[in-house]
C-alpha positions in Angstrom: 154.5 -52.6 136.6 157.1 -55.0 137.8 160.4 -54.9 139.6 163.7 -56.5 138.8 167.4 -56.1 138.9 166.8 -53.1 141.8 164.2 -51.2 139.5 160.3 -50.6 139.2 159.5 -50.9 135.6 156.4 -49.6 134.1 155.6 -49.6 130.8 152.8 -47.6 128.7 150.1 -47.9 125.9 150.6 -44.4 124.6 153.5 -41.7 124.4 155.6 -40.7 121.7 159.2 -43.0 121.9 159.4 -42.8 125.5 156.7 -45.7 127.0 158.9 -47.5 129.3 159.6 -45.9 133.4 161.7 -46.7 135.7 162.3 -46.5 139.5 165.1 -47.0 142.0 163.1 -46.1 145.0 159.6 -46.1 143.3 159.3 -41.5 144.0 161.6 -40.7 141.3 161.2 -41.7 137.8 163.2 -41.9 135.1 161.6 -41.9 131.5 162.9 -44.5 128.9 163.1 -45.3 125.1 160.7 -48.4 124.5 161.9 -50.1 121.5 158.7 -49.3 119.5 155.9 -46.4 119.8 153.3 -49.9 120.7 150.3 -49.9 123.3 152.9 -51.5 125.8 150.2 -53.4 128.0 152.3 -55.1 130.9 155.9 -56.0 132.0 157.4 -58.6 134.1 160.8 -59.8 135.1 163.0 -63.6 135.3 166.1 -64.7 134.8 167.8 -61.1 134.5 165.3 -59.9 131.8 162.7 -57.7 131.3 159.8 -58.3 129.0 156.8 -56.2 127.8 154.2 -57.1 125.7 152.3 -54.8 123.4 148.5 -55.5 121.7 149.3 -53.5 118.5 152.6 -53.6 116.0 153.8 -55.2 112.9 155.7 -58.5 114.2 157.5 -56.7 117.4 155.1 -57.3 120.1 157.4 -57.9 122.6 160.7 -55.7 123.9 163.3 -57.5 126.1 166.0 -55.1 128.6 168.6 -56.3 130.9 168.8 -52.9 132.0 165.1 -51.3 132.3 166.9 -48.8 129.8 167.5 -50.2 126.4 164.9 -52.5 125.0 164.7 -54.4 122.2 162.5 -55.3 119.9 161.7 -59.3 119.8 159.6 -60.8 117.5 155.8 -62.2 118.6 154.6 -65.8 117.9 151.4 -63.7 116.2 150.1 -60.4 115.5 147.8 -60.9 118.2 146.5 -57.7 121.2 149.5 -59.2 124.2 147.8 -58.2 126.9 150.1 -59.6 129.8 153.2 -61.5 130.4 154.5 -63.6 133.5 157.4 -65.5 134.4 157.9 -68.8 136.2 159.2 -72.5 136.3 162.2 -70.5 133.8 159.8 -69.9 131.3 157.9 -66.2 130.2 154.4 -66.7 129.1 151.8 -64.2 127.5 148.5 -64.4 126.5 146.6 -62.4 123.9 143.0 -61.0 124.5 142.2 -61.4 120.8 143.6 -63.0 117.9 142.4 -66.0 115.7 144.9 -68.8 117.2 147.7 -68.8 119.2 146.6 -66.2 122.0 149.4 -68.0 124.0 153.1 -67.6 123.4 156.2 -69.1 125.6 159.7 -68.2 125.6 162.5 -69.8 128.0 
């Protein structure tokens, strides 16, 4: 879970279509179209954007929103299990529990 631009975000590993929340006041919650039916494993926010990360998929590991509300799909560095995302120094990095090279991907 994570918060940016005024919402709690929280994204989930199972679900059919609807794997993202979201939360003005963190009581009421609001479900939301993920951009894939993935094992969504973590969300964080910078610079305006949300990103999740997901440890299954073919090629879109990662969904981006401005909004909480429509994500998009973005291509992974590798088909790799994402199992979290942060954001700092204007750069988003994730790390992958398994894979068998590259279990780190950057994006600024």
């Amino acid at each position: 879970m994570t918060f940016g631009n005024g919402l709690f975000v929280a994204v989930a590993k199972a679900g059919l279509g609807k794997r993202v929340q979201t939360s003005a006041n963190g009581i009421t919650w609001s479900l939301q179209e993920s951009a894939a039916d993935n094992s969504w494993e973590n969300v964080t926010f910078g610079e305006g954007t949300l990103v999740a990360v997901s440890s299954d998929g073919m090629g879109n590991r990662v969904q981006a929103s401005r909004d909480g509300v429509t994500w998009v799909g973005q291509a992974s560095a590798m088909n790799n299990q994402w199992s979290a995302v942060a954001f700092g120094e204007r750069t988003f990095v994730a790390v992958a529990s398994s894979g068998l090279r590259d279990r780190v991907q950057t994006s600024y």
